[in-house]
ROTIRO-191147 format. One record per residue (C-alpha): x, y, z; residue in one letter. Coordinates in pm, 1 decimal. Layout:
! ROTIRO-191147
X_Y_Z_A
...
***
This chain:
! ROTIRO-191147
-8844.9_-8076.0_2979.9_X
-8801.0_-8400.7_2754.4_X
-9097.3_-8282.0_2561.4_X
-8947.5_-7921.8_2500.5_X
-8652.6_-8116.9_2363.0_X
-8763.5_-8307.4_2128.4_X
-8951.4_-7980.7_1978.3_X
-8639.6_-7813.7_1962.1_X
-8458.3_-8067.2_1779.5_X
-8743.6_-8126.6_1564.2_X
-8713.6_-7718.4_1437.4_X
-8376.8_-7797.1_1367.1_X
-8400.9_-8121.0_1150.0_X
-8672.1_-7967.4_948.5_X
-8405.0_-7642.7_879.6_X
-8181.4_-7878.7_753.3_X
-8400.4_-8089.3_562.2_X
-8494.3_-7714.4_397.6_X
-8132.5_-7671.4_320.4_X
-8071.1_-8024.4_189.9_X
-8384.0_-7922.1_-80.0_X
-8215.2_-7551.8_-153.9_X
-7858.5_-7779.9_-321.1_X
-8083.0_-8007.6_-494.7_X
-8136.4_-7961.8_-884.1_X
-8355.8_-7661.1_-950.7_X
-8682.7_-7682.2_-974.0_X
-8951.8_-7461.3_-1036.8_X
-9155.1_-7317.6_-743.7_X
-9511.0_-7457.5_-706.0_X
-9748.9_-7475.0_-417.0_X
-9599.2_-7652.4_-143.8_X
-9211.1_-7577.6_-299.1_X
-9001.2_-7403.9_-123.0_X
-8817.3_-7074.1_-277.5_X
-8471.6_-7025.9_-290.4_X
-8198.0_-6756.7_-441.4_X
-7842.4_-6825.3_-388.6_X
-7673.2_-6537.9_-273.0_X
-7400.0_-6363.8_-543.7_X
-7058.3_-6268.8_-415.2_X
-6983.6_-5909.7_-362.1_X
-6596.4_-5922.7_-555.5_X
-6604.4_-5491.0_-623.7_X
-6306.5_-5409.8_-391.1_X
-6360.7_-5035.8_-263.9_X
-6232.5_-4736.0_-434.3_X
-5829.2_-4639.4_-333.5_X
-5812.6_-4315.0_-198.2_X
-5643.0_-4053.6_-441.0_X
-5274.6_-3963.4_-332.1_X
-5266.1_-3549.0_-393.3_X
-4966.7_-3367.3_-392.3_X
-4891.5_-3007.0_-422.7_X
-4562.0_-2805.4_-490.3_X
-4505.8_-2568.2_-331.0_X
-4617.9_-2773.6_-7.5_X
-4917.6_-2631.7_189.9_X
-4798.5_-2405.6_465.7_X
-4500.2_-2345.6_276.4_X
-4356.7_-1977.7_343.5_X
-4099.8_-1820.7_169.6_X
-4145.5_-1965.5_-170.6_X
-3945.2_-1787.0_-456.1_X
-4212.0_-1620.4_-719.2_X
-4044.0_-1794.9_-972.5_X
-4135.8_-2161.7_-822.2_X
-4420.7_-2349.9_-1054.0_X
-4734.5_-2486.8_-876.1_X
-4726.5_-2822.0_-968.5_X
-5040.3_-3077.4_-869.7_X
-5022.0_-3439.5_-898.7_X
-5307.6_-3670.9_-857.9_X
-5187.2_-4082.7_-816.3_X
-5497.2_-4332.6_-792.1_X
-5729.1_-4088.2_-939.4_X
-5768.9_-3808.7_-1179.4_X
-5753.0_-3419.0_-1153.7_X
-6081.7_-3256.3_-1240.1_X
-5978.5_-2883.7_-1204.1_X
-5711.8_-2696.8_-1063.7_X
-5736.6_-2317.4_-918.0_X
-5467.6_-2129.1_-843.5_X
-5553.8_-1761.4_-706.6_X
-5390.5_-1478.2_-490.2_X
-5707.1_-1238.0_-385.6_X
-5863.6_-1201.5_-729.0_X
-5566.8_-1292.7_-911.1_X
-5565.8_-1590.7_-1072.4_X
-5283.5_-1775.6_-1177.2_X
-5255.0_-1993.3_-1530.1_X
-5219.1_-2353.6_-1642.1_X
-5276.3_-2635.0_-1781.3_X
-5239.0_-2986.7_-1751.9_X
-4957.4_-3188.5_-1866.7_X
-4898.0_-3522.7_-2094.8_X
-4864.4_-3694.1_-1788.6_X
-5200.7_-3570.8_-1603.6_X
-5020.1_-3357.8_-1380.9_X
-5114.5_-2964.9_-1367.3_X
-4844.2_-2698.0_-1412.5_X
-4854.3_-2343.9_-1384.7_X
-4715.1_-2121.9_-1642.9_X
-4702.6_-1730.2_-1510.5_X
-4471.0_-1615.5_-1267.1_X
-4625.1_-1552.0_-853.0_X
-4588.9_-1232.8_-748.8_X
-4351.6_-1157.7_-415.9_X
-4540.4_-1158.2_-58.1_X
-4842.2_-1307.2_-183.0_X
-5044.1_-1599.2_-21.1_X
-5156.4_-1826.8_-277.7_X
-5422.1_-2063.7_-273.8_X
-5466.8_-2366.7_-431.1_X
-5786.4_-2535.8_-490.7_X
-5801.5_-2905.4_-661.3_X
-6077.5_-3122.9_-732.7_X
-6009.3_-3520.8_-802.7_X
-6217.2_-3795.3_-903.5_X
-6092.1_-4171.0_-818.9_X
-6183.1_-4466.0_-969.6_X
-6551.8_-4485.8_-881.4_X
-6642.8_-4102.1_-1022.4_X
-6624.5_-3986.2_-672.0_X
-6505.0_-3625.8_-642.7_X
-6324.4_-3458.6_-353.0_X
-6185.6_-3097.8_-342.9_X
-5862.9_-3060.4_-142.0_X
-5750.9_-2670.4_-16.0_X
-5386.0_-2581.5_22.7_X
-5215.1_-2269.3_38.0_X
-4863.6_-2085.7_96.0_X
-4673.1_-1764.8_69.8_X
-4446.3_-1614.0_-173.2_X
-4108.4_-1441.4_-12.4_X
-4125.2_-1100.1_99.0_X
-3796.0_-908.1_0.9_X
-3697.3_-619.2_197.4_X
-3543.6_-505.6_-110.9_X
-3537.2_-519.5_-510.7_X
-3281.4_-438.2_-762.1_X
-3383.3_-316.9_-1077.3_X
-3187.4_-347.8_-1350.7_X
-3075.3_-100.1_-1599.5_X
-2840.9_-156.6_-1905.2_X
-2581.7_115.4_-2030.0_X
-2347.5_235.3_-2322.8_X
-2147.8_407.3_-2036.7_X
-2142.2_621.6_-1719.7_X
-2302.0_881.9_-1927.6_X
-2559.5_739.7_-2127.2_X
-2792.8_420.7_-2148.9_X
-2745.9_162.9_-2406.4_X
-3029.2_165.8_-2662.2_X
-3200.6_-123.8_-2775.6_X
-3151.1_-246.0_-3134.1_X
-2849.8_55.4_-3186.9_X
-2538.3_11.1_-3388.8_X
-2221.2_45.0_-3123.6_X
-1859.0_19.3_-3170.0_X
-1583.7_-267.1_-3212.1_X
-1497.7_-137.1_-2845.7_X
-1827.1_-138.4_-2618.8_X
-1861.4_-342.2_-2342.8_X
-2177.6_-496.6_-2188.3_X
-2252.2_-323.8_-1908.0_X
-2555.9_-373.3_-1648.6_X
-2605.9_-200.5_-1374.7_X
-2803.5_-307.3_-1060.3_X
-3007.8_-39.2_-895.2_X
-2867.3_-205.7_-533.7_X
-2536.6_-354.6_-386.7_X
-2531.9_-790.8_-530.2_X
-2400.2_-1093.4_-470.1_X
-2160.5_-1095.2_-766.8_X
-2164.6_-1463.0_-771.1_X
-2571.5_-1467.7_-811.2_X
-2577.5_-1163.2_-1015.0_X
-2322.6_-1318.8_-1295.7_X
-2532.7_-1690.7_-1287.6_X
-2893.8_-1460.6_-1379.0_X
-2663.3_-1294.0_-1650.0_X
-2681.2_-1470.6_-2047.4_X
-2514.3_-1316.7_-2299.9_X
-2515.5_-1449.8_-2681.7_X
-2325.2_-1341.0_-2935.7_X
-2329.8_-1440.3_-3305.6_X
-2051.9_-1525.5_-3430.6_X
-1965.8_-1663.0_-3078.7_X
-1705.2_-1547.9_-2846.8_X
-1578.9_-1619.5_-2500.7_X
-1594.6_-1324.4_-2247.9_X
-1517.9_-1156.4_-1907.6_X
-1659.0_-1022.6_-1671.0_X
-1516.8_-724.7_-1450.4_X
-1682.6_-571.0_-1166.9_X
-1648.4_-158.9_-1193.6_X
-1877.8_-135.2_-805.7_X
-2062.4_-353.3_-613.7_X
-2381.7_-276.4_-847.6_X
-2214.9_-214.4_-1199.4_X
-2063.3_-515.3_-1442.8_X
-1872.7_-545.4_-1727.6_X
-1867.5_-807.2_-1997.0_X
-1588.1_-814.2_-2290.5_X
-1439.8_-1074.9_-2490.0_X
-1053.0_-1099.9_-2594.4_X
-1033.1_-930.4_-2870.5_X
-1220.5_-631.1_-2993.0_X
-1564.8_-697.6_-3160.1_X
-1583.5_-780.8_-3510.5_X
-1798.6_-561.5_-3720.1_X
-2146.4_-696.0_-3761.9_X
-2134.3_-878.6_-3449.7_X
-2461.8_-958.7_-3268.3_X
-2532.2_-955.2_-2904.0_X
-2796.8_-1045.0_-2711.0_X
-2827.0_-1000.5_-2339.6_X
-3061.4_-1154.5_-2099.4_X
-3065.3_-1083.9_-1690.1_X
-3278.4_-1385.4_-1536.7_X
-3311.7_-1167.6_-1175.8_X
-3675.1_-1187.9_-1082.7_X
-3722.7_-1447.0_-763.5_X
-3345.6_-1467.6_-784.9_X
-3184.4_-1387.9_-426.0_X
-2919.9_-1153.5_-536.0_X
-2814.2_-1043.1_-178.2_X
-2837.8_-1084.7_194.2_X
-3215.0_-986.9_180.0_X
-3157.2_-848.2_-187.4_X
-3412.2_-1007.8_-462.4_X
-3387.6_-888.5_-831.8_X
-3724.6_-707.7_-930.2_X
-3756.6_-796.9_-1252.5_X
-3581.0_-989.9_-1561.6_X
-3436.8_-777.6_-1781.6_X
-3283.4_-849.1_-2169.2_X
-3123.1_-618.7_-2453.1_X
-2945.8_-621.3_-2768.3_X
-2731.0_-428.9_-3009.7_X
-2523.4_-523.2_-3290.7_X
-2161.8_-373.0_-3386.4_X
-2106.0_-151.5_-3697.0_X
-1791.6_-166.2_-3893.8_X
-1469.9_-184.4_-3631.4_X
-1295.8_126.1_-3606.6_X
-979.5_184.8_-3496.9_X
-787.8_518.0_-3406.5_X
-437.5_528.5_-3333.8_X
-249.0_851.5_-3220.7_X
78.1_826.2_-3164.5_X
289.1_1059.8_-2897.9_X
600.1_1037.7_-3068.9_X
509.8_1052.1_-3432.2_X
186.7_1334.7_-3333.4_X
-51.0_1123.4_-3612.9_X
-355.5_1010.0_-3582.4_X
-445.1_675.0_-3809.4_X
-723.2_531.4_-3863.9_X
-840.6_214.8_-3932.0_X
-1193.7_51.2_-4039.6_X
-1179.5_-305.2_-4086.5_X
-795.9_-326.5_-4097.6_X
-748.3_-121.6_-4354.7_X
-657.2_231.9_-4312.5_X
-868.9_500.6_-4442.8_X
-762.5_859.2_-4285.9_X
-434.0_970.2_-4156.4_X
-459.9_1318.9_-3918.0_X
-164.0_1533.8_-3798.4_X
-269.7_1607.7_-3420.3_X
-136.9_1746.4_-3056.6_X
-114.5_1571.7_-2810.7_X
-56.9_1624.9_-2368.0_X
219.2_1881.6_-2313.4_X
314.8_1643.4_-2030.4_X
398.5_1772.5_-1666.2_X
189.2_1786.7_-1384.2_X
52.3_2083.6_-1147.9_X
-171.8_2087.9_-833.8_X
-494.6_2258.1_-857.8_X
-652.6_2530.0_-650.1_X
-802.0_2275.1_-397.4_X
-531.4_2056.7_-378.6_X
-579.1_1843.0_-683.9_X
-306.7_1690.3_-854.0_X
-319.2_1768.5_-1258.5_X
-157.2_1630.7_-1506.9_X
-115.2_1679.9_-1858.9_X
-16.6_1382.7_-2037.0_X
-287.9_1205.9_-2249.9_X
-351.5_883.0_-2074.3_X
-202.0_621.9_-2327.3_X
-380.5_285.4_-2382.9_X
-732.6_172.2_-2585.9_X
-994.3_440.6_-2484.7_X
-1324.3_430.4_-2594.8_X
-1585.9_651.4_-2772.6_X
-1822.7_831.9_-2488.5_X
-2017.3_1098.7_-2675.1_X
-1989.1_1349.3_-2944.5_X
-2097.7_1712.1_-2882.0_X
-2109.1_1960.4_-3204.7_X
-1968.6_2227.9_-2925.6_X
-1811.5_2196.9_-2522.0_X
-1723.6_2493.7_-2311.2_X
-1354.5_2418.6_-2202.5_X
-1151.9_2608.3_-1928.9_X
-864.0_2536.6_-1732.9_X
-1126.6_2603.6_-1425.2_X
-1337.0_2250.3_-1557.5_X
-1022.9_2071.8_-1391.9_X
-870.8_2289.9_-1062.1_X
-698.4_2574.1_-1226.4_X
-858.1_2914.6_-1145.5_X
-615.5_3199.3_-1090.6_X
-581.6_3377.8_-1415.0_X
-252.7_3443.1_-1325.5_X
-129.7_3103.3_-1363.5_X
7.8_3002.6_-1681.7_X
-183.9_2714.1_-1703.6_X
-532.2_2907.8_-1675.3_X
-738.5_2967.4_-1990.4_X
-1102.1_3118.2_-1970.7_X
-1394.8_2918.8_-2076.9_X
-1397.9_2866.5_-2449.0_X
-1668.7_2696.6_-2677.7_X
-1474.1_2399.5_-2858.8_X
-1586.8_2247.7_-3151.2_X
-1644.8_1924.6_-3286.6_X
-1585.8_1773.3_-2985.5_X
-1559.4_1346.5_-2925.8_X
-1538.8_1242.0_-2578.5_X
-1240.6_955.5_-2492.2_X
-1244.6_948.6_-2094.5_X
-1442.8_1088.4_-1790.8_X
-1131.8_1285.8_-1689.3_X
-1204.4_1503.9_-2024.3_X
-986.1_1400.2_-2253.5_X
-1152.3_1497.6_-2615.0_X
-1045.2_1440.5_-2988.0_X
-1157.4_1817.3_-3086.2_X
-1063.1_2113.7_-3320.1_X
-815.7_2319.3_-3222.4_X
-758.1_2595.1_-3460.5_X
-513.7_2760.4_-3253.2_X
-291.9_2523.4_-3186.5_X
-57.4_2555.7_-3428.6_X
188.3_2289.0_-3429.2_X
-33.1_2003.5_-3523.3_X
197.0_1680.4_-3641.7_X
487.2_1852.9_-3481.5_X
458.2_1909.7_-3113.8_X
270.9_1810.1_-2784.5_X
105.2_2101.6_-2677.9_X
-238.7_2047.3_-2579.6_X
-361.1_2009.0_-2165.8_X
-410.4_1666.1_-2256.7_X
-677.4_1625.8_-2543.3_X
-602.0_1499.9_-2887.2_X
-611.7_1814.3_-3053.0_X
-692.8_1825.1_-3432.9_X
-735.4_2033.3_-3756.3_X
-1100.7_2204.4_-3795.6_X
-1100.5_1986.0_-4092.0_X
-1041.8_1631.5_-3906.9_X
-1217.3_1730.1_-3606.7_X
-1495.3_1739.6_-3827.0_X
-1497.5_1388.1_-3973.9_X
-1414.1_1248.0_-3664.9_X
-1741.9_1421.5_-3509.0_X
-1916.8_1284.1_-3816.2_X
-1807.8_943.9_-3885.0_X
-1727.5_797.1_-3563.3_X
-1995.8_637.5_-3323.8_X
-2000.9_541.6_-2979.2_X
-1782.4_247.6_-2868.3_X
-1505.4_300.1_-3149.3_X
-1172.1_211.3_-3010.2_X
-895.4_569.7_-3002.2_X
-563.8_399.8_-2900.1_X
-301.2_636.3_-2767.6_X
50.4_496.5_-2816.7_X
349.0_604.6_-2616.4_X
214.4_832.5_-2313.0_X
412.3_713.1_-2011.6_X
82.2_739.6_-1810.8_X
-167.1_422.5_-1842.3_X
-559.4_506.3_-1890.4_X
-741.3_354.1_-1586.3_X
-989.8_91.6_-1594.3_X
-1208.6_333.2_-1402.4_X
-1181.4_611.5_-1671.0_X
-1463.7_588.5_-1884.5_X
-1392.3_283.7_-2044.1_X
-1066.3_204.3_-1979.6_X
-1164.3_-200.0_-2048.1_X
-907.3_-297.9_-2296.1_X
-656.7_-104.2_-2151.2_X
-612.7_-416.5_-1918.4_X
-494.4_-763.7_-2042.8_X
-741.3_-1033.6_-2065.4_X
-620.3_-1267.3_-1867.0_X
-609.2_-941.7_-1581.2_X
-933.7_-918.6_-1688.0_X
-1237.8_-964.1_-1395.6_X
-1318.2_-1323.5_-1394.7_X
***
């Protein structure tokens, strides 16, 4: 035992007598020397893991088409990003910051996935999978824009001092929604309105009638927007159309003239006819009356001929006094949607002296004529002195009611 011992301990002292050499000043190996490399420090600290984030977040549901993918890579870089929907792919590009934005709309009740690859700090690359899904409406509203009940508004055309914006939804909308997707720029600028005519149609004016060569440009922001309980709007929309010169009728009830006005200066003065006044009740009950509603109407249409008869509006007995058999009228401008027209009326003869019409302006052959020719949709006729209001509702019975009464 005291033998094994001292062989142990022996081992040991010449391991340390090894060492001792190793620290000594180096020397080069030879036969008998012992070799020696001091080991080098391992100071590369491993690679931090990159941080990826995605908007919208995977297993996200319900995500408004409008939403941009956005991928962020923090402690590394982003190699590629994919965005598809089946074979759809979506675009973008990366940003100043290194981040990767899309730049085209989603589509609605669409799953999306998203497909980034990241290097970190070593080169390493790692591809990370996300996906989520776009909102499915159970309804869209299209949007449509329009001169007026009858017609639409064209794009680029020359309207009136007197036409309102008007948009119409294709469904029921929150008003509150539909108004913050609606922009509307006008050069030179001007405040404005807005009145609700349904659930589905606004109207935008400003104060005062449009000066001529006014521009306006309208833009409906609706797609992705939620525009109702399960209501989404299908589609953005925009439109424009510029005002001519401003024209402005006046016919007066008591005077039986017709003035009127382009720019503020007056440029036609026309003896007319105007509502015979009274009222009657019409074969099914309707009541009828025949005053010309007073108040600013505005241009609908022109037609170079309309059939009129007293059966158009409830009367149909021939033996009524009131009844007149279908006629073909000519030169015929549209005021209201109740049928009040500015036309010619070469029977009536007491033009500029009397009230004798069912309730249209009625005119010489002559005047009917260059009213038919020269004036355009959305010029302003303002009847003075009828004791019975146009309605809002009645074609476009918007500046009939005071501004400050005026929608919101």
């Amino acid at each position: 035992m005291i033998q094994r011992r001292n062989v142990i301990i022996g081992a040991l002292g010449m391991a340390a007598a090894a060492a001792t050499a190793g620290c000594s000043a180096h020397r080069t190996a030879g036969r008998g020397a012992a070799n020696w490399v001091e080991p080098v420090a391992n100071t590369e600290k491993p690679a931090t893991p990159v941080r990826l984030t995605v908007t919208p977040a995977g297993g996200a549901t319900g995500v408004a088409p409008v939403t941009p993918v956005v991928v962020t890579a923090e402690g590394g870089t982003l190699q590629s990003v994919t965005v598809t929907a089946g074979k759809t792919k979506v675009g973008g590009a990366v940003q100043s910051d290194g981040s990767w934005r899309s730049d085209d709309d989603l589509d609605y009740d669409k799953t999306y996935k998203v497909v980034a690859t990241t290097a970190d700090a070593t080169g390493t690359t790692n591809e990370h999978t996300s996906t989520f899904k776009t909102v499915a409406p159970q309804s869209l509203a299209r949007i449509t824009f329009q001169a007026n009940g009858m017609s639409a508004l064209k794009t680029g055309h020359t309207y009136g001092a007197g036409q309102p914006v008007i948009i119409a939804f294709s469904r029921a909308v929150n008003k509150a929604a539909a108004e913050k997707a609606i922009e509307i720029t006008t050069s030179p600028a001007v405040e404005g309105k807005f009145h609700w005519a349904s659930d589905s149609t606004v109207h935008w004016r400003p104060e005062k009638y449009w000066t001529s060569g006014t521009k306006i440009e309208v833009s409906v922001k609706a797609f992705g927007v939620k525009l109702g309980k399960e209501v989404y709007g299908a589609k953005n929309a925009s439109t424009h159309f510029q005002i001519g010169r401003q024209l402005v009728a006046v016919s007066d009830y008591k005077k039986h003239v017709t003035k009127v006005y382009i720019d503020g200066k007056l440029v036609r003065t026309m003896n007319c006819s105007l509502g015979k006044g009274g009222t009657t009740t019409g074969a099914k009950g309707e009541h009828i009356s025949y005053w010309t509603t007073g108040g600013p109407h505005v241009v609908l249409s022109k037609e170079r001929v309309h059939s009129m008869s007293s059966e158009s509006y409830g009367i149909t007995d021939p033996k009524d006094p009131n009844y007149y058999a279908p006629e073909d009228v000519e030169y015929c401008t549209r005021i209201s949607d109740t049928g009040e027209f500015m036309h010619a009326a070469p029977w009536n003869h007491s033009l500029g002296r009397a009230n004798l019409s069912h309730g249209c302006i009625n005119l010489s052959v002559a005047d009917a004529k260059w009213v038919y020719e020269n004036f355009m949709v959305g010029d302003i006729v303002d009847v003075r002195n009828s004791p019975r209001p146009v309605q809002i509702g009645n074609g476009l019975g918007d500046w009939a009611v005071p501004y400050r009464k005026y929608g919101r």
